[in-house]
Structure formats: C-alpha cells, structure tokens
LUMVEX-954617 format. One record per residue (C-alpha): residue number from 0; x, y, z. Coordinates in nm, 3 decimals, padded with zeros to 5 digits. Example, Ala and Ser with C-alpha at 12.3 -4.5 7.8 and 13.67 -1.06 7.14 Angstrom:
<atoms>
(0, (01.230, -00.450, 00.780))
(1, (01.367, -00.106, 00.714))
</atoms>
This chain:
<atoms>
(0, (00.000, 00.000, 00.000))
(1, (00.267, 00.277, 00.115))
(2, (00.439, 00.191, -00.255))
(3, (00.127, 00.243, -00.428))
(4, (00.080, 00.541, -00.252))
(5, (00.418, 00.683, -00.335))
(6, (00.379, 00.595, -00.641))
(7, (00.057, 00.810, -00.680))
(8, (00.207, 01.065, -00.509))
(9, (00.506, 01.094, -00.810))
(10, (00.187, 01.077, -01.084))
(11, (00.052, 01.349, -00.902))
(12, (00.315, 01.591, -00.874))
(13, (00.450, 01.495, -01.232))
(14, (00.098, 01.592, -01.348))
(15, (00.109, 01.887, -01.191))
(16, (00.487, 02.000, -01.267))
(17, (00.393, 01.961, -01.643))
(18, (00.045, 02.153, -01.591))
(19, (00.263, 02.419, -01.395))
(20, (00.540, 02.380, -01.719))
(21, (00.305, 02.425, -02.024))
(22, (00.098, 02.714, -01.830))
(23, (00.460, 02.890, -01.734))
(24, (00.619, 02.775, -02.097))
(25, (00.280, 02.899, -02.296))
(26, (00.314, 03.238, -02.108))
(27, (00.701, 03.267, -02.227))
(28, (00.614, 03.155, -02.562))
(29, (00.501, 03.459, -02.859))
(30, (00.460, 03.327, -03.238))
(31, (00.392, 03.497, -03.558))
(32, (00.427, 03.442, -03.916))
(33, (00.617, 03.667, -04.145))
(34, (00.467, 03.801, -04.479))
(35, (00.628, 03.527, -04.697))
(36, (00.540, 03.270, -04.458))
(37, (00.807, 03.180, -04.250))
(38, (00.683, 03.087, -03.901))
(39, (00.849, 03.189, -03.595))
(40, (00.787, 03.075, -03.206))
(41, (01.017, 03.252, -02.914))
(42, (01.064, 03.122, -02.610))
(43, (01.165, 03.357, -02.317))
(44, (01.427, 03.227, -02.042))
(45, (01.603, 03.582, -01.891))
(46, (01.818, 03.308, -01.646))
(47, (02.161, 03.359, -01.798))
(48, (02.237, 03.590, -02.115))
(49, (02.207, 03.301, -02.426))
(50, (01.992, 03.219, -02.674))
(51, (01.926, 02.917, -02.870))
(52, (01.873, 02.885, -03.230))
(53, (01.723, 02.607, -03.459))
(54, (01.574, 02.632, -03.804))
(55, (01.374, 02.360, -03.931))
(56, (01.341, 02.335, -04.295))
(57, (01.022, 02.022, -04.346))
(58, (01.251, 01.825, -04.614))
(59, (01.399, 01.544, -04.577))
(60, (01.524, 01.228, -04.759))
(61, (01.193, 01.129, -04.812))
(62, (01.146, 01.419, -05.086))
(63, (01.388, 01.285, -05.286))
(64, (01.323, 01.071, -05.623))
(65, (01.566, 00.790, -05.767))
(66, (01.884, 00.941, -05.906))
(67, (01.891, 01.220, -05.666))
(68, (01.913, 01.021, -05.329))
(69, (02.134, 01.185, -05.089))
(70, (02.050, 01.549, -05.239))
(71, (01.893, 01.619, -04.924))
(72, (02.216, 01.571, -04.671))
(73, (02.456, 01.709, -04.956))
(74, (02.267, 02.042, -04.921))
(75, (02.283, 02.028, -04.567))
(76, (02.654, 02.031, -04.610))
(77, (02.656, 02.300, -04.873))
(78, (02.485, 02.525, -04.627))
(79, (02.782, 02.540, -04.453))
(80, (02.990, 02.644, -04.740))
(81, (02.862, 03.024, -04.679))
(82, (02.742, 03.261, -04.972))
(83, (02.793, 03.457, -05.250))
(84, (03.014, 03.722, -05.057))
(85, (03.083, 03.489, -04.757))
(86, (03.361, 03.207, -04.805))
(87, (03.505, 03.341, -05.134))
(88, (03.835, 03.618, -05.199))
(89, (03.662, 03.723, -05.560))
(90, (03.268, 03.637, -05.624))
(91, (03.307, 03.704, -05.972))
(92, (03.610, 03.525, -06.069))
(93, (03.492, 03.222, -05.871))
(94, (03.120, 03.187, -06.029))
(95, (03.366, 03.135, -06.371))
(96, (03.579, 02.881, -06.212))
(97, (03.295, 02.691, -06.116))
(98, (03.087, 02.708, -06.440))
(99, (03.423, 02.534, -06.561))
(100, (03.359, 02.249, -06.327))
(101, (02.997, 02.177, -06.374))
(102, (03.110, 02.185, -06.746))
(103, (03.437, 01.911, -06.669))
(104, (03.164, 01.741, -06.431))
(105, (02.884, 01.682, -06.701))
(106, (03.182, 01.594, -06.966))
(107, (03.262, 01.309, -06.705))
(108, (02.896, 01.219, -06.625))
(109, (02.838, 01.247, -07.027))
(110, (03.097, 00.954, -07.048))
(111, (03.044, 00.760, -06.738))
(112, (02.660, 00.709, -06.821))
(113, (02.736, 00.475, -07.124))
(114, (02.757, 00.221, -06.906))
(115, (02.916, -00.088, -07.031))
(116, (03.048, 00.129, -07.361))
(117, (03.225, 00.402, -07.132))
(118, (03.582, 00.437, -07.260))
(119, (03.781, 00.393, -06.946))
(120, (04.090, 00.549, -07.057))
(121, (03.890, 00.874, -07.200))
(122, (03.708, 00.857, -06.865))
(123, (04.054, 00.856, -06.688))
(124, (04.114, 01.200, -06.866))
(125, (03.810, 01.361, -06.768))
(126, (03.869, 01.280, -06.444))
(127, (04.168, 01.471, -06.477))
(128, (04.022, 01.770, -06.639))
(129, (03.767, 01.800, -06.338))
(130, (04.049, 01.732, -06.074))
(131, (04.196, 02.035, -06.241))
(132, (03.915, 02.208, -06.252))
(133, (03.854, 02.159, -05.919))
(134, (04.171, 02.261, -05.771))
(135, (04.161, 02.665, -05.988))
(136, (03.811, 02.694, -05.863))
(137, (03.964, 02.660, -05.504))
(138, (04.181, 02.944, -05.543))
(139, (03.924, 03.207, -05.450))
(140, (03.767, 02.996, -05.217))
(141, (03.805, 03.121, -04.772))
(142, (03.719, 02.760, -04.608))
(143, (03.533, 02.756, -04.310))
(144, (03.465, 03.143, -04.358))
(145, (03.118, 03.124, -04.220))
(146, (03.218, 02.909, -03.932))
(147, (03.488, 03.087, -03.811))
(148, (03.292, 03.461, -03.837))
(149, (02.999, 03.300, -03.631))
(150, (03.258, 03.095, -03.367))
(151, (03.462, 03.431, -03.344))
(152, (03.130, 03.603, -03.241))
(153, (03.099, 03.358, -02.960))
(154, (02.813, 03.100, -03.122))
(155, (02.867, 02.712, -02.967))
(156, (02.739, 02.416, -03.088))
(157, (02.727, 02.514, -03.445))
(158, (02.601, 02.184, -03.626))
(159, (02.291, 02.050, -03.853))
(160, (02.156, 01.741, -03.953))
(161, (01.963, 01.556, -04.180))
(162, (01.689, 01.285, -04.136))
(163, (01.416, 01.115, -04.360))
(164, (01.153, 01.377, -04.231))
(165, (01.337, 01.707, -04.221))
(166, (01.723, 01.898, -04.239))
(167, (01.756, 02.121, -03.864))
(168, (02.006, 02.382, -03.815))
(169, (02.089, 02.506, -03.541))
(170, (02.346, 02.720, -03.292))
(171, (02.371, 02.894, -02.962))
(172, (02.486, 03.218, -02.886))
(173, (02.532, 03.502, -02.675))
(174, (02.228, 03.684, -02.679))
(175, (02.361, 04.033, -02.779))
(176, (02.447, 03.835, -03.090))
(177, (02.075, 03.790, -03.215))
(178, (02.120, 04.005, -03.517))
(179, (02.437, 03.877, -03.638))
(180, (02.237, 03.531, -03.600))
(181, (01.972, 03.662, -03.797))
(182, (02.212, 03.791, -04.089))
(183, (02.436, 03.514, -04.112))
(184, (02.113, 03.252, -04.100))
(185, (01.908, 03.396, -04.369))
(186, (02.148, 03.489, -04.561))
(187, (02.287, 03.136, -04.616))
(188, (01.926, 03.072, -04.743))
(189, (01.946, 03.353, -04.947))
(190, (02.220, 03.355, -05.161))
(191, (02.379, 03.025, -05.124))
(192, (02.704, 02.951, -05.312))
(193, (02.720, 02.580, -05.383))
(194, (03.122, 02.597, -05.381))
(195, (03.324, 02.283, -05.325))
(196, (03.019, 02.112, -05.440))
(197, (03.225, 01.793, -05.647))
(198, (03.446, 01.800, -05.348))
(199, (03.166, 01.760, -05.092))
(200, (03.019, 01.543, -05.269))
(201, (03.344, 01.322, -05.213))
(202, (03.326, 01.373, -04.849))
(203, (02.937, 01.244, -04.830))
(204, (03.058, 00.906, -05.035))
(205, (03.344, 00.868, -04.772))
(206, (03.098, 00.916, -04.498))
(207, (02.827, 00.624, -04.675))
(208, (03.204, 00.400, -04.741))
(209, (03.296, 00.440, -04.326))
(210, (02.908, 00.423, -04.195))
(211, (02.720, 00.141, -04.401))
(212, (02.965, -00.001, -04.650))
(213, (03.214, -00.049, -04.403))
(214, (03.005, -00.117, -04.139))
(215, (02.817, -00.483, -04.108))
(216, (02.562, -00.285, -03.857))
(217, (02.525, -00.002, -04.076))
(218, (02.472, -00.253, -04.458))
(219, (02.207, -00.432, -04.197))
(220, (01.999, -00.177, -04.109))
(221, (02.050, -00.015, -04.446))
(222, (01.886, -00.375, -04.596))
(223, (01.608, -00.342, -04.324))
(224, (01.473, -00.006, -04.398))
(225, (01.537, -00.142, -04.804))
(226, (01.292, -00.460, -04.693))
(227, (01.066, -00.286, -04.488))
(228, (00.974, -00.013, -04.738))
(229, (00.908, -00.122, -05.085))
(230, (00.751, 00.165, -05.242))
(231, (00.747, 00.448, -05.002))
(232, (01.072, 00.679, -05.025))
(233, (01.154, 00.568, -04.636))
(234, (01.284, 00.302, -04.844))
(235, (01.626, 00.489, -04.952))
(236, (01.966, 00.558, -04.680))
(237, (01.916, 00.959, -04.620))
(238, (02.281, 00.913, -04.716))
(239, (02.181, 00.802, -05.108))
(240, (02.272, 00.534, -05.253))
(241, (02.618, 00.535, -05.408))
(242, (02.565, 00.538, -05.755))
(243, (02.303, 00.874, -05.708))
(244, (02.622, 01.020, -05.541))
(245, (02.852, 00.965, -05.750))
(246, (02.614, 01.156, -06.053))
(247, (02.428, 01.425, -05.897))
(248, (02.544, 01.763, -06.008))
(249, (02.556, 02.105, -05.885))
(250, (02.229, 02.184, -06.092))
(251, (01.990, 01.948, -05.903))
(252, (02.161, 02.080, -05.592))
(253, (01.991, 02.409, -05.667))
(254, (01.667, 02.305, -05.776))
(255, (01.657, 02.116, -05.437))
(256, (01.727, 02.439, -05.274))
(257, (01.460, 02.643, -05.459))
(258, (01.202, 02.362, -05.451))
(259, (01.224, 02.287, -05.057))
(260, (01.423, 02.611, -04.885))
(261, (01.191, 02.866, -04.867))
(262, (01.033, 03.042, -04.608))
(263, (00.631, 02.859, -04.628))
(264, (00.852, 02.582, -04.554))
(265, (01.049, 02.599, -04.276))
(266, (01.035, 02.736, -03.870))
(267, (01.241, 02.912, -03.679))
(268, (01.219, 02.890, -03.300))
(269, (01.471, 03.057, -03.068))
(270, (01.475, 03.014, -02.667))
(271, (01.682, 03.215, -02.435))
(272, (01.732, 03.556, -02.329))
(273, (01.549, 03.694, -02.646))
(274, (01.305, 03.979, -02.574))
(275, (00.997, 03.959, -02.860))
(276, (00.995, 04.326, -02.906))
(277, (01.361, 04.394, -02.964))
(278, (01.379, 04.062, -03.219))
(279, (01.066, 04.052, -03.410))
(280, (01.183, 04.358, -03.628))
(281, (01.548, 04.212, -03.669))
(282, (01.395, 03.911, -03.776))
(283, (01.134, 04.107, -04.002))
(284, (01.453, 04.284, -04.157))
(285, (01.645, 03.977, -04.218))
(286, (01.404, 03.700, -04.283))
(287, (01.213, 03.881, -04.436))
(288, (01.375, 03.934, -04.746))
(289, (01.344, 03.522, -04.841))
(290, (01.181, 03.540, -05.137))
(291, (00.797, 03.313, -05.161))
(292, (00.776, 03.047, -05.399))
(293, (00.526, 02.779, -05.477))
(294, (00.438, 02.566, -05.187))
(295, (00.684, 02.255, -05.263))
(296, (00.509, 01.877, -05.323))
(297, (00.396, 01.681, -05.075))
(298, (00.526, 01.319, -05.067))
(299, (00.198, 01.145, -05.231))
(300, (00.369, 00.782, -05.242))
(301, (00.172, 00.581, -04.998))
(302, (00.325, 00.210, -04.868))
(303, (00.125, -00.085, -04.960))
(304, (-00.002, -00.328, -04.639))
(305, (00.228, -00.574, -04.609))
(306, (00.107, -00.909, -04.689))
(307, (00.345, -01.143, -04.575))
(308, (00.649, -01.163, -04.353))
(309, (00.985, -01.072, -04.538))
(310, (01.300, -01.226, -04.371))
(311, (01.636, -01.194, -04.476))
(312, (01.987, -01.349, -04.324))
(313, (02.279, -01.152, -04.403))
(314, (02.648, -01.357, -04.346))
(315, (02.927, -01.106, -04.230))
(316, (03.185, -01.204, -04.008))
(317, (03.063, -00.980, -03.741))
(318, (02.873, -00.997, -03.372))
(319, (02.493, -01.140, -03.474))
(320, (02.246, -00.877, -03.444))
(321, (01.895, -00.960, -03.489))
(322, (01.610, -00.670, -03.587))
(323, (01.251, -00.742, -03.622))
(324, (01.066, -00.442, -03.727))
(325, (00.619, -00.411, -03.801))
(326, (00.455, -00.117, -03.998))
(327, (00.264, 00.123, -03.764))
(328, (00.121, 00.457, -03.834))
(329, (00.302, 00.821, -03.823))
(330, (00.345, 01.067, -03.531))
(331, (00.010, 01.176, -03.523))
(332, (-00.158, 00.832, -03.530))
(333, (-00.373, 00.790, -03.227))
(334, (-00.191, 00.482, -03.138))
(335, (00.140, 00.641, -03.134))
(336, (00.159, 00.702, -02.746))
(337, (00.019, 00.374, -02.689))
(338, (00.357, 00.255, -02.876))
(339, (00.545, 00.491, -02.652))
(340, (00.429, 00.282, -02.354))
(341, (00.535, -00.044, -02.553))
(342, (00.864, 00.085, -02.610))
(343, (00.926, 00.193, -02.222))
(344, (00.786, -00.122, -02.100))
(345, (00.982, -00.355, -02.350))
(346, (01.272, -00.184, -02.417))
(347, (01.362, 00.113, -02.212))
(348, (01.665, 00.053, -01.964))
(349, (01.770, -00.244, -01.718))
(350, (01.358, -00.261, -01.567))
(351, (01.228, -00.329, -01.967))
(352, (01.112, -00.721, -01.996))
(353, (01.330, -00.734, -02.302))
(354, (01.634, -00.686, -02.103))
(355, (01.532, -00.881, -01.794))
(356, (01.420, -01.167, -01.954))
(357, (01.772, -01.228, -02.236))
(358, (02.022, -01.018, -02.063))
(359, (01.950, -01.047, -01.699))
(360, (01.788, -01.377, -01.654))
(361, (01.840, -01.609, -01.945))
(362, (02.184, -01.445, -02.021))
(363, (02.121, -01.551, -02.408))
(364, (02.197, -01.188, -02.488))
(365, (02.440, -00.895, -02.443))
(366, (02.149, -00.624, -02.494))
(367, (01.806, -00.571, -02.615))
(368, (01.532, -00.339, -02.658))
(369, (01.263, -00.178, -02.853))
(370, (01.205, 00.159, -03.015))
(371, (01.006, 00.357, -03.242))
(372, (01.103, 00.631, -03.449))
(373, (01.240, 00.477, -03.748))
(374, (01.306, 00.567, -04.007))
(375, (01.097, 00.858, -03.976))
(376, (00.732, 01.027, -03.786))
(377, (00.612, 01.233, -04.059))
(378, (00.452, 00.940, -04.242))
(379, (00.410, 00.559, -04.126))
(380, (00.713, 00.407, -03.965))
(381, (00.805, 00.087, -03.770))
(382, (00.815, -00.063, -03.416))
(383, (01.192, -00.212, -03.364))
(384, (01.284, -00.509, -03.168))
(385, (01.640, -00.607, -03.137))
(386, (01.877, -00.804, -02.971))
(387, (02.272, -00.883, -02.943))
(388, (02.299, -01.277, -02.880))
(389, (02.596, -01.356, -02.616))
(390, (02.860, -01.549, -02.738))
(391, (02.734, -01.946, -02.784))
(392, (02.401, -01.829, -02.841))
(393, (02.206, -01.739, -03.164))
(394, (01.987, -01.534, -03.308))
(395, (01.703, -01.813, -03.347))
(396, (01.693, -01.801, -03.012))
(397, (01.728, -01.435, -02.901))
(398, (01.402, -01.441, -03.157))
(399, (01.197, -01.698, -02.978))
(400, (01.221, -01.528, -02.670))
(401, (01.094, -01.176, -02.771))
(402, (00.814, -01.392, -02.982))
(403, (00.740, -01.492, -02.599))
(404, (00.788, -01.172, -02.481))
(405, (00.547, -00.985, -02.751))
(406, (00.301, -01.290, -02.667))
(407, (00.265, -01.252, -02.328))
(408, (00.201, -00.849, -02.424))
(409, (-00.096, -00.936, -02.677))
(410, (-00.267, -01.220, -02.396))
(411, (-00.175, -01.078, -02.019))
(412, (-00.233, -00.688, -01.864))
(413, (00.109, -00.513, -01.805))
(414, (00.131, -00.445, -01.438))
(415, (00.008, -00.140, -01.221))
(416, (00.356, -00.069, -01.183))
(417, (00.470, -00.115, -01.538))
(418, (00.223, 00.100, -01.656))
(419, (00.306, 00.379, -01.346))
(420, (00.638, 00.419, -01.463))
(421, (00.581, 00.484, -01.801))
(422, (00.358, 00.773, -01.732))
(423, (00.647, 00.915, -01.451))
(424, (00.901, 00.833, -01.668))
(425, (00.753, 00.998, -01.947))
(426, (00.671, 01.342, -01.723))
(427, (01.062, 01.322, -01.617))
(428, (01.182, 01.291, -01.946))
(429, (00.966, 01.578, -02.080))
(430, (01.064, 01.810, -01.748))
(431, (01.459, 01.765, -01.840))
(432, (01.396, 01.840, -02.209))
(433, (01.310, 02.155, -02.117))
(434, (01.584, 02.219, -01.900))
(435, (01.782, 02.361, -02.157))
(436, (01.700, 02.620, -02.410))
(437, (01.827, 02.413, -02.681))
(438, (01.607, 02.165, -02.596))
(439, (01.356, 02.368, -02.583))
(440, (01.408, 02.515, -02.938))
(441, (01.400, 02.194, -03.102))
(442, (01.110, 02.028, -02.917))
(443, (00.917, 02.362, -03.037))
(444, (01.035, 02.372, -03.393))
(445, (00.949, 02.015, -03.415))
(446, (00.662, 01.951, -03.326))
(447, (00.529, 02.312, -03.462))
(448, (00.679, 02.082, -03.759))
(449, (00.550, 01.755, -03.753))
(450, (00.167, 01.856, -03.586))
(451, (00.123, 02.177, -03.722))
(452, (00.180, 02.339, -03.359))
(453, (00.397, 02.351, -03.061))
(454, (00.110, 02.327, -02.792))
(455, (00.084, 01.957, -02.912))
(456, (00.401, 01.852, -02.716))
(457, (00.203, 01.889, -02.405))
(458, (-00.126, 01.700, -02.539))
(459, (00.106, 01.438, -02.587))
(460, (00.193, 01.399, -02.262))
(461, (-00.160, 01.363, -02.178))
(462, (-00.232, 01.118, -02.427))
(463, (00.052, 00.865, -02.293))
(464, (-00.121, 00.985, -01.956))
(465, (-00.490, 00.807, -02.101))
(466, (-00.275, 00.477, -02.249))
(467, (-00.470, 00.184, -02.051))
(468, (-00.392, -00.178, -02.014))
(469, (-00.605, -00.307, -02.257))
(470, (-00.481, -00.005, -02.510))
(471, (-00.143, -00.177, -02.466))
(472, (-00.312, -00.512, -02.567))
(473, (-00.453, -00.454, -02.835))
(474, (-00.230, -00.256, -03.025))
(475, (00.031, -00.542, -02.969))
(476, (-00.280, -00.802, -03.088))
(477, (-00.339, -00.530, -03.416))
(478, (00.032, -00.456, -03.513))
(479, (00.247, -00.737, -03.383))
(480, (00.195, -00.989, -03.615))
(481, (00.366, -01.216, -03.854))
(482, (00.221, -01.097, -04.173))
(483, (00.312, -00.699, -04.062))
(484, (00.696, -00.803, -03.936))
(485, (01.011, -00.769, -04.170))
(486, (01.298, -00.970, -03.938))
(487, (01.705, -00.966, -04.096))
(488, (01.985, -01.132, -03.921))
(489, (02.290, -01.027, -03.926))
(490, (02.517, -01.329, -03.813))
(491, (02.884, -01.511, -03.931))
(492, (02.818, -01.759, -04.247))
(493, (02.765, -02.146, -04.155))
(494, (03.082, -02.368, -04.188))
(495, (03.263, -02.065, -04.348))
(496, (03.074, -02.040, -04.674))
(497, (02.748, -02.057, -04.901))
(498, (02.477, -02.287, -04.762))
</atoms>
C-alpha cells in the first residue's frame, strides 16, 4: 500500500509540474508568421544571457526521387559552405571557375553514363580535367569562412543534420548576438554559393564508405529499412545510394534548394534571453527578405499493407544482431503514445522485460530493446525489436524469446507498476527536455513541424497519460503480427561459406 501510494504521489506531482510547465512555458512563448510565410515561435528564459537557435526546414530524404538520393544531406553540407560574398576572396572570378567544373563534371557524367560502352581510358582524362578544374576553382575559395565569423562572435554548438523527415540547423549564442544570428542565418538561405560542391560530394561518399559499407551494422539496417519499405521513399539511406552520389550535379543541388528552402517551408524557433519586441523587427529585416515560392510537393507515395512476412539473413563475419521491425502509423496516429508505452515497457533501460528476460535472466543476450522512431514520424514508420545474442548463443533463439515476450504483451495486462512508470518516466523525461534552451528550441520547432503546432508537445503527454492496459493489448494483438513483421539477421556464415 505505502508503494502504491508513493507511487501516486510521483503521478501526481509529475501531473502537476507539467500543468505548472506548459501554463509557465505557454506564457514565455510569442509566435507569428512573417509576410512570406516563414513561421516563428520565441521562447523567453532571462536566467543567464544566451539564446538558442534552430531552423527547421520540413525536407527530408523522403522528398527525394531515384537518381537524386542523398541530395537532401549534400545540401545540408553545402549550407555550410557560406554565400555569394561569404567564403570566397573574388565572387566574380569564382562563379567562372565553377561554371568550368559543372562543365568538366557533365563531360565526365556524359561519359560515365554509357555504361558498359564508357571508354575507361577517355574517362581517366576527364577525371583529370575535373580534378583540375577543381583545384583553380579553389583558389578564391576562404574555407570555413562562415564558421569561423559565427565561432569568433561567440556562437557554440554550431552543427545540422539531416533525417528522412526534415534537415535542422541550429546554434547557440550570446544573446547580444541575435542580429548577427539573424544575418548570417538567412542569408545562407538567401544567396547560397554551392562551392566545393564535387568535393563535398566526395566527403558524403566517404561518410556512406565508413558508416554502411564499411560497417556490417550499418549494410544491416540499411537492408532493413530497403525490406521494410518497398515503395514508399523511407525506403532509400538519407545518405543516397552510391551510384546517385557519385552523378548528382551542382544543378539538381539548386533546384533542391529552390524547390524545398523557402520560407512557407520551414520554422524558426529561438529560446533564451530573447526579448519579442527587440527581435521581431530584426527578424522582419532579415528574414524577411526570403523570397515566396510555390508551396513545394507533398510526398503522395503511400506504402502498400504488407502481406506477408519478409526475412532476410545476411552472413558477415561480425557480432549477430537480430532486428525485427512491423509497420505502424506516423506521429500523429492515435496509437502512437500507446507505442510509446510499448517501447518503455519492453525496451527502455535495465527494468524493460526485453532486457530482464535475455540479458539479466536467461543471459542468451548482451542487450536488447525496442524503439520507435524509425526511419521517420512524418509518415508511417516501424516498431523495432532487437537483440545482441551472447557469445554461444544465436539469433534463433534471441528471436523466440521476444516472440514470448510480444506474446505474453498481446494475452496478459502489463502491471500497475509497469504502466506507473511509463507515465512518470515519461513526465521526467519531458521536465529535463526543457531544461535547456536548446532543448527547448527543437522540441518547439518540431513539433510546430511535424503537428502543425507547438502546444501539441504537451497533449502528448496527456495522451501517454490516457494509455490503458487493454490499449497496450490490443495494439500489440493489431500490429504485432507475422504478416506486418520484416525480421534480418545479421550473423557469421555457416561452416565458413554458401549454404
């Protein structure tokens, strides 16, 4: 009794630190759109004299057609290459030095899409040309020029990334530095300069050679996703697939860029010592001077239902891995914080059954757990189940064991308890997010993203707060079944070769 008590006692106060949060945080919060569409939420924390930054631009890898994969993380990198009057000694000179390489590029491309009747010694040649190329156009080029002004200005944490749903930018800064913030950020979506773009792209095909082609992990989950998704875009690596690297030129780059970066497309949100009166005018001035442009395509590709299970056992002289994977909807399914709960109660930490019943107690495996997430939120994604087997076990087994596991979830009620600490945990985890300003930037340009407003993060929180036993039950009974469920091994080939 006094544990159940205590244990209502955390609910209680949870509830009411995140009804104290979101009244406090809503207060703090003031939003508006600028004339050409570009929404902006600010977040007011006067505690200490920073600000953080993020800018959310709602395209991903999951825009992208076949022979352009990867477009969307090459840009990302481009936007760190500055403009036309940041990173470069003489604008003029170097716009002619690069029309030179796209024109070396395409003579390459012209060659090397013959196929099978590509001359490889002429190829050789043009390879040379471009290399050439290349190396005058970097003569008027000032590398890292737009890193190094912002880092000399005091900015941290300068960094970006790309994922299926969206590309995120983002800094932190002193906050007398809001303007130069607001220069230096719109004007890199103003007039980008796509220098170094052959040369980047090298970079990106070392990163896909060390993360997946390298990596047994990485070419397993790279097959997964592949199995998983069969005609919706989630299908391709956000890094591209080689070959698309290897032939995407500087042109498509810039399409991409006027097709997806524009201002109807993207949110800023900024939390810190920012004052809404003193920065809605600098942004105004800045931002303000993105041009609008057509309202880009949505993605209209829709994955089929999956009729039947798709396995696959990949041989790599490697530690076995196991992943078994079923369709569920996107972020804003009603069931998705009903797989939150899943995830905490199967996979979340040393008190998840996943981990007490192969690690802890039948020791078959070094780790397992359960997520969702992947590969993206914005449209229908999967539930993950993995697991490491320990050495002298195997993945046949580490599989029969979550079958159990997923089983007992479909046919029994999770616990009082089990279903206490979700909602706690849940509260905590939501309390320290917004602990930090860049937290709270990205948790408000996200989900102002992915829902269509901030406020949601909140009513999320009270939907995982509704989740019941039987929810729990029959999602697992609706989702978690062998018909919905890709499974790949990754495990060391039998008697050292083909089967």
């Amino acid at each position: 009794m006094r544990r159940i008590l205590f244990v209502f006692a955390l609910l209680l106060m949870g509830s009411l630190l995140i009804a104290g949060a979101f009244q406090e945080m809503e207060q703090s919060v003031t939003e508006f759109t600028l004339d050409n569409g570009l929404k902006v939420i600010l977040f007011e924390n006067h505690q200490a004299p920073v600000i953080s930054m993020v800018t959310y631009v709602n395209v991903g890898s999951a825009n992208e057609k076949p022979g352009i994969t990867g477009i969307a993380h090459i840009f990302e990198h481009m936007a760190f290459k500055g403009t036309h009057n940041i990173g470069t000694s003489d604008p003029a000179k170097e716009m002619e030095a690069m029309k030179k390489v796209d024109e070396a590029f395409y003579a390459w491309k012209a060659e090397y899409d013959k196929g099978d009747l590509k001359d490889s010694a002429k190829l050789d040649e043009l390879k040379s040309t471009l290399e050439e190329a290349k190396k005058n156009a970097k003569e008027y080029v000032v590398s890292n020029e737009f890193n190094e002004l912002v880092e000399r200005e005091g900015c941290s944490g300068l960094n970006a990334y790309t994922s299926w749903d969206n590309t995120a930018y983002f800094y932190n800064f002193p906050s007398n530095k809001l303007e130069l913030w607001a220069y230096m950020e719109s004007e890199r979506f103003l007039n980008p300069r796509l220098r170094e773009f052959y040369s980047e792209k090298d970079v990106v095909m070392e990163e896909r050679r060390m993360r997946t082609e390298s990596s047994p992990t990485g070419r397993m989950i790279e097959e997964f996703i592949a199995m998983a998704y069969i005609a919706h875009p989630y299908h391709n690596p956000v890094v591209g697939w080689m070959s698309d690297l290897m032939t995407i030129t500087r042109a498509e780059a810039q399409n991409w860029y006027e097709n997806y970066y524009q201002p109807n497309n993207m949110v800023v949100a900024i939390a810190g010592d920012v004052f809404p009166r003193e920065a809605r005018p600098i942004i105004e001035k800045w931002f303000g001077r993105l041009p609008t442009r057509p309202t880009p395509e949505p993605v209209e590709t829709v994955e089929p239902p999956q009729r039947g299970e798709r396995r696959e056992i990949m041989e790599d002289p490697s530690q076995p891995f196991a992943i078994i994977g079923y369709h569920k909807g996107d972020f804003n399914h009603p069931d998705e914080s009903v797989f939150n709960a899943i995830t905490d109660i199967m996979g979340n930490g040393r008190t998840s059954r996943l981990y007490k019943r192969l690690v802890r107690d039948d020791k078959i495996a070094l780790a397992a757990g359960a997520f969702t997430g992947i590969p993206g939120q914005k449209f229908p994604g999967l539930f993950i189940f993995y697991g490491l087997p320990m050495q002298g076990h195997t993945n046949d087994e580490v599989e029969s064991v979550m079958y159990e596991e997923i089983e007992k979830m479909k046919n029994e009620p999770v616990s009082d308890e089990e279903l206490n600490r979700v909602k706690t945990r849940a509260k905590g985890d939501f309390l320290r997010e917004l602990q930090s300003n860049s937290g709270v930037a990205h948790q408000l340009a996200f989900y102002q993203t992915i829902t269509g407003d901030w406020r949601d993060m909140f009513s999320e929180l009270e939907q995982i707060d509704k989740v019941t036993k039987d929810d729990i039950m029959r999602v697992a009974k609706e989702y978690f079944t062998r018909t919905n469920r890709t499974v790949v091994f990754l495990q060391p080939a039998k008697d050292g070769g083909e089967s």
